[in-house]
C-alpha positions, -999 to 999 in steps of 0.1 A, spaced: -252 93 -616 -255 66 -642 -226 72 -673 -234 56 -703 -207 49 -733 -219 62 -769 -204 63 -802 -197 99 -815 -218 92 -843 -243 76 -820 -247 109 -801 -235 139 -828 -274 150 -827 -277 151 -795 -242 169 -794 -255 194 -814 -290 200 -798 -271 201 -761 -250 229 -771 -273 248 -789 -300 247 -763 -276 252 -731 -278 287 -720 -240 290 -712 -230 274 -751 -235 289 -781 -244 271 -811 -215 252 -827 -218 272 -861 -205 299 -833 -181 280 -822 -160 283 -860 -133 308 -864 -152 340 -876 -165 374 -860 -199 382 -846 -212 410 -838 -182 432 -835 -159 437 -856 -128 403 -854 -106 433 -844 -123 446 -817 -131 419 -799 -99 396 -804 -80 424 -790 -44 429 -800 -33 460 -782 -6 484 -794 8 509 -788 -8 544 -796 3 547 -834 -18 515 -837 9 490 -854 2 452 -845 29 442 -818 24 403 -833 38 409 -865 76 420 -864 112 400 -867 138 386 -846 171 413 -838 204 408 -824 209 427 -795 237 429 -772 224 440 -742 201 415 -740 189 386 -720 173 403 -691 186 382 -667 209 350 -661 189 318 -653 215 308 -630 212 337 -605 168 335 -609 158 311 -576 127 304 -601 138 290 -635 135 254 -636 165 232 -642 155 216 -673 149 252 -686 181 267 -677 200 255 -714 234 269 -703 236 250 -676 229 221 -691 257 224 -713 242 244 -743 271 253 -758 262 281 -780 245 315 -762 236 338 -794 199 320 -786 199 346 -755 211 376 -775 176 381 -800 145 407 -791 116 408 -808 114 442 -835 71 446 -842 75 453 -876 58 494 -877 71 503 -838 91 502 -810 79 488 -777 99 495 -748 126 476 -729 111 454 -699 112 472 -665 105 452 -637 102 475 -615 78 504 -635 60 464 -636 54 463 -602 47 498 -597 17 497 -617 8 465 -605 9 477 -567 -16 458 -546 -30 434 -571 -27 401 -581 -12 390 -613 -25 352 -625 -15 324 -651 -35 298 -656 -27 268 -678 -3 239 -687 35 237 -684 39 266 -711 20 289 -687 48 277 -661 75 285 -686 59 321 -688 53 326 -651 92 313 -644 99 342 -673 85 368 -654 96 359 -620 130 362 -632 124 391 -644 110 408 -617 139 396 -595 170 411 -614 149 443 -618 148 447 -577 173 419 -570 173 433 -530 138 434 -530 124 409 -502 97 385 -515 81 350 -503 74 319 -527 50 296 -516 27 268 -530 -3 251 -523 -13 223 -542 -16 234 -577 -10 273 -570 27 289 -569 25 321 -555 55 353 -559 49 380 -534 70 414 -531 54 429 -500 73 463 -505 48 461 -538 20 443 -528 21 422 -558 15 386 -561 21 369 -597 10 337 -593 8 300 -616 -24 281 -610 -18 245 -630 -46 239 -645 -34 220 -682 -73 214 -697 -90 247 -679 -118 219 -681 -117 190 -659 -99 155 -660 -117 128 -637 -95 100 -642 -89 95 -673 -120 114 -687 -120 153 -700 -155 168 -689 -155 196 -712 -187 214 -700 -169 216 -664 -143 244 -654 -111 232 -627 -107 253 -600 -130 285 -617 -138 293 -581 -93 305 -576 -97 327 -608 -126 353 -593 -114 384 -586 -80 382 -599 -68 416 -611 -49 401 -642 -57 369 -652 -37 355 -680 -46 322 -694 -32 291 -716 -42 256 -730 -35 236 -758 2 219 -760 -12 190 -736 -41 188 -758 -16 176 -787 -4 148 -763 -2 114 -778 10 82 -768 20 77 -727 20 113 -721 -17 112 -735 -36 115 -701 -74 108 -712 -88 81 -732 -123 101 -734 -145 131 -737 -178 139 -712 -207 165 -720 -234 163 -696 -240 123 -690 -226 115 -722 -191 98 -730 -172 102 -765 -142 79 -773 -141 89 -808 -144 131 -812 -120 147 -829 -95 167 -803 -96 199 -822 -130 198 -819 -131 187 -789 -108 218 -776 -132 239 -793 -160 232 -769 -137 234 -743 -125 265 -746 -159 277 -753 -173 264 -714 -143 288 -707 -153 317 -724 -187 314 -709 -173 314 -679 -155 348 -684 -187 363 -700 -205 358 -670 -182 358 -640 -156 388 -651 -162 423 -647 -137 441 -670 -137 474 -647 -116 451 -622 -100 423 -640 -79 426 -673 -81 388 -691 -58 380 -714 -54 341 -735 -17 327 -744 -20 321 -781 -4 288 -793 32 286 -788 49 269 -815 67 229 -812 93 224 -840 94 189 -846 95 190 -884 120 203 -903 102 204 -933 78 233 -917 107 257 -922 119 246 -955 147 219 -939 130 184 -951 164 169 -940 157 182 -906 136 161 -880 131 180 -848 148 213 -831 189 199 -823 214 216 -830 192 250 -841 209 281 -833 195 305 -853 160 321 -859 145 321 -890 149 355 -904 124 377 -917 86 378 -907 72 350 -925 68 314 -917 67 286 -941 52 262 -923 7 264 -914 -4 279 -882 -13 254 -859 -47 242 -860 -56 254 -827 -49 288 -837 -80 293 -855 -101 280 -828 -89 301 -804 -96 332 -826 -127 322 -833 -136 316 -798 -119 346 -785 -139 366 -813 -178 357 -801 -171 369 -764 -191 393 -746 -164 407 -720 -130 416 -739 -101 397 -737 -66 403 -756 -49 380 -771 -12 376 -767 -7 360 -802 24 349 -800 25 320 -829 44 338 -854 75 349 -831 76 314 -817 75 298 -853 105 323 -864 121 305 -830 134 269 -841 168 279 -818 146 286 -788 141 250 -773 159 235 -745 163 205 -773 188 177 -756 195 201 -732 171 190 -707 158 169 -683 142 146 -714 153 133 -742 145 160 -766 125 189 -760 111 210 -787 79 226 -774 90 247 -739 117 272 -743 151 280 -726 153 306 -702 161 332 -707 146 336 -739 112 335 -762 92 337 -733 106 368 -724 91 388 -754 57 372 -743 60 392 -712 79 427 -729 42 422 -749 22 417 -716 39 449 -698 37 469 -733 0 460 -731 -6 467 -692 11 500 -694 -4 512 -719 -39 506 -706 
């Protein structure tokens, strides 16, 4: 196949005309942040519980008999996750739940978890943050049934937890784009590894932190659509059609009698101060406390809106874990210098934030 190098200007009409001719893209005017057909609501599902209150909005609390677990006793945290053992000296970081604002949601119980979950197969599928998440709820699961005999195994890109006394495998496919990187090239009208994601009972997905990757953590230098190269689109945008080959993927491969699909919504990175009022401040050291209240100061992340909007012109339903606020309130939450890099701002000590993400997932399975 020959590949030929464009300009985005160059090619923007033909951009256009591609992906509002293709039978698996929607125009890009549906590919903005807004609500078709049914109502945003309905569609961009944010499960409750049954009097109805939003599980996304709420505050950080103080509680004493909290973290779940201790990262040192979980076989599945990473190193660079576990803070304490790093040398984190403070620990009131582990001590916060999240309070939805109009209800309670219950306390995690891992093993009620894998009770409902018996004989199926629980997946996460994305970048490093999806990792953080699936170590969360591995350790989770363990101190629940800390005798309970299970197998950890990996194959290439897939990690796979099984309890056999539950028949439950919750498993982390890496997969940081959901589209595919040939080299140094992003092919966003082509899915990576779509064919491990059929018939998955839950399948809970994630992209966008290494989207935001500059500089030598930056893996691509271009964009592909059909024959066509971009060096210049914007990445936002970029993501956008993305995450739409994605969602035309779930449309038409995912029946919702067998598989429940949730997305990862965008987990905040504090690496400027003056996002929560502290100008003075330049990244996440030395944070130990949450910003109180509900409110944020600082914008939503641009990604957020594109992930709404593509969410919201689905066929097949999908929830939304939306977890941007809670992680905003979270500046404490990082692993910061206590890690295996130099500063770490954007994945999250364990135990902690992650946690909530999966009290949310379990309040939202068992209530189903």
């Amino acid at each position: 196949m020959n590949v030929r190098v464009f300009s985005l200007g160059q090619l923007l009409a033909g951009l256009i005309m591609f992906l509002t001719s293709s039978a698996s893209s929607p125009p890009r005017d549906q590919l903005k942040p807004h609500t078709r057909g049914r109502n945003h609501h309905d569609q961009v599902q944010q499960e409750s519980p049954s009097n109805g209150c939003d599980l996304f909005e709420g505050s950080w609390v103080l509680d004493a008999s909290y973290p779940l677990y201790n990262a040192s006793q979980c076989p599945f945290a990473a190193s660079a996750l576990n803070c304490q053992k790093n040398g984190r000296p403070d620990d009131t970081y582990l001590h916060y739940r999240w309070q939805p604002t109009a209800c309670q949601i219950s306390r995690f119980d891992g093993r009620a978890f894998l009770e409902r979950m018996r004989g199926k197969r629980v997946m996460f599928v994305g970048d490093s943050l999806s990792s953080n998440q699936w170590q969360s709820l591995a350790c989770m699961l363990h101190a629940a049934v800390p005798d309970a005999i299970y197998v950890l195994g990996s194959r290439g890109p897939l990690t796979t937890l099984s309890f056999p006394e539950y028949g439950v495998a919750v498993m982390f496919l890496k997969n940081g784009f959901l589209v595919s990187l040939i080299g140094r090239t992003i092919k966003l009208d082509a899915l990576s590894r779509s064919d491990m994601w059929l018939g998955v009972d839950v399948l809970i997905f994630n992209t966008y932190h290494w989207w935001q990757h500059t500089g030598r953590l930056q893996t691509w230098d271009s964009y592909q659509i059909g024959n066509q190269i971009f060096k210049d689109m914007n990445v936002i945008e970029a993501y956008r059609i993305a995450l739409t080959t994605w969602a035309n993927w779930v449309d038409t491969n995912v029946d919702p009698n067998r598989t429940r699909v949730f997305f990862q919504g965008i987990s905040a990175s504090h690496y400027r101060g003056v996002e929560w009022n502290e100008p003075d401040v330049h990244n996440c050291s030395g944070q130990t406390r949450p910003l109180e209240g509900s409110t944020y100061p600082g914008n939503k992340p641009p990604g957020d809106a594109v992930v709404k909007g593509v969410l919201s012109s689905m066929k097949r339903p999908v929830v939304l874990l939306d977890i941007a606020l809670l992680t905003q309130l979270r500046k404490d939450g990082h692993p910061s210098t206590y890690a295996d890099v130099e500063l770490d701002c954007s994945h999250w000590c364990l135990a902690g934030v992650p946690d909530t993400w999966n009290q949310l997932l379990y309040t939202i399975l068992l209530g189903s």
